[in-house]
C-alpha positions as CSV (number, residue, x, y, z in Angstrom):
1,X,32.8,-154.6,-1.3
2,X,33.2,-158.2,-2.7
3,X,31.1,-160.1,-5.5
4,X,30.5,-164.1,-5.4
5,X,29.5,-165.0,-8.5
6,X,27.9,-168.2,-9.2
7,X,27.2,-169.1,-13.0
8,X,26.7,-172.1,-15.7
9,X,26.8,-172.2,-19.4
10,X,23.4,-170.5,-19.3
11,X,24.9,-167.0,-17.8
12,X,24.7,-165.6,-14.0
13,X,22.9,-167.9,-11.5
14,X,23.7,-165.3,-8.2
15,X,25.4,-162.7,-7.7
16,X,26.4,-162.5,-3.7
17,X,28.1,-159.3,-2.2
18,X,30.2,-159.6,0.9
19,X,29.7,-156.5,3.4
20,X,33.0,-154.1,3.6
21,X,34.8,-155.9,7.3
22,X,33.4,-159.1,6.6
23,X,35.1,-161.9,6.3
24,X,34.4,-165.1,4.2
25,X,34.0,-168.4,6.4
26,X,32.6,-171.2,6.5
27,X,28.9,-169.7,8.0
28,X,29.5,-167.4,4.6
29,X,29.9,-170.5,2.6
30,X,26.9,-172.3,3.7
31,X,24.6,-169.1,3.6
32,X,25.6,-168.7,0.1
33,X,25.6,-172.6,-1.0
34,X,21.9,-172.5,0.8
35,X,21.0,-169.0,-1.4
36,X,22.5,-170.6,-4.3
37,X,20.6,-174.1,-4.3
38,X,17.1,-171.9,-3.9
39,X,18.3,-169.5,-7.0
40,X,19.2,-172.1,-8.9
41,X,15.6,-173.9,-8.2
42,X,14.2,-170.7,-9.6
43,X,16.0,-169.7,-12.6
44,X,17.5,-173.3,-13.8
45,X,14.3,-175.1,-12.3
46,X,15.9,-178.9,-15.1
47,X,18.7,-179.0,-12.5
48,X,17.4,-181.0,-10.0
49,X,19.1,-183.7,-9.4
50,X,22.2,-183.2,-11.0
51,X,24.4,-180.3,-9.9
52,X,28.1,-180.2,-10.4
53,X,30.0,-177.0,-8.1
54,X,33.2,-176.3,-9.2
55,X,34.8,-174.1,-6.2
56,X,39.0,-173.4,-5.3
57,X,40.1,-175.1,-1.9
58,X,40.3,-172.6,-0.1
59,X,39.7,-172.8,3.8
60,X,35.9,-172.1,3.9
61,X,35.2,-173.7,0.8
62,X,37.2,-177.3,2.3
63,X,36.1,-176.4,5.9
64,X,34.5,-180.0,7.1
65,X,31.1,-177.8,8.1
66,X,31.1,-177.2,4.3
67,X,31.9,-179.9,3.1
68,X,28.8,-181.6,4.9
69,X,26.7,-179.0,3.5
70,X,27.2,-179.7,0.6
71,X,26.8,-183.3,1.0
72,X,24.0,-182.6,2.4
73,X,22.4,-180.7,-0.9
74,X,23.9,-184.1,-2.7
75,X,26.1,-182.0,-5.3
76,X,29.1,-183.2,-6.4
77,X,32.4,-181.3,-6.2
78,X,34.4,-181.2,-9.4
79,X,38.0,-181.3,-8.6
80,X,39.5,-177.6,-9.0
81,X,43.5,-177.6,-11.0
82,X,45.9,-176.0,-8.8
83,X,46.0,-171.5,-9.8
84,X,47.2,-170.9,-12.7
85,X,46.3,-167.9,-13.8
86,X,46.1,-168.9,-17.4
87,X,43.5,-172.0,-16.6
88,X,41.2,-170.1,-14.6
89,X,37.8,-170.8,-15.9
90,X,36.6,-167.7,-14.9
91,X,39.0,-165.3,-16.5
92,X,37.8,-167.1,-20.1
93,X,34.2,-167.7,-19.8
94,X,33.0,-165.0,-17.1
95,X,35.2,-162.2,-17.3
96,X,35.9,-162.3,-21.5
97,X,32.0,-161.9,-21.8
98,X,31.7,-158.9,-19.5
99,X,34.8,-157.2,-21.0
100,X,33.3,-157.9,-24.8
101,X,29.6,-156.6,-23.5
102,X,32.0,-153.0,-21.6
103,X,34.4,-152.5,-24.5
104,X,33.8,-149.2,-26.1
């Protein structure tokens, strides 16, 4: 099973888990894009009208379907560095906090 994780500054936003033989594509994307704008109405109700995604370009995320989608939720796509394992933003702010909050 596979975990989406969709966060800010504030902590976890949504937490989306892919079923074992499913595959991620661009109808995955926009389900969880739509699941994510109605979270993030709930718990982070001052972001409104400004919301910046940061996402990797991978197929389904740079699919033209997707793309459109999330036009069409008028968020703005933050250009994402090409993988380097030592500037993913995940590893430092995500991952570091959930390894200090499991140690010992």
């Amino acid at each position: 099973m596979m975990c989406t994780v969709f966060w800010d500054r504030k902590g976890v936003i949504l937490l989306d888990f892919l079923e074992p033989g499913q595959t991620i594509n661009s109808n995955h994307s926009i389900t969880e894009l739509t699941k994510l704008k109605a979270q993030t109405s709930r718990v982070r109700p001052e972001k409104k009208t400004t919301f910046l995604l940061q996402h990797d370009n991978t197929r389904p995320h740079a699919s033209l379907q997707t793309v459109e989608h999330i036009s069409s939720l008028s968020w703005t796509v933050l250009p994402h560095s090409l993988y380097s394992s030592d500037l993913m933003p995940t590893d430092f702010h995500l991952f570091g906090l959930m390894k200090d909050e499991l140690h010992g």
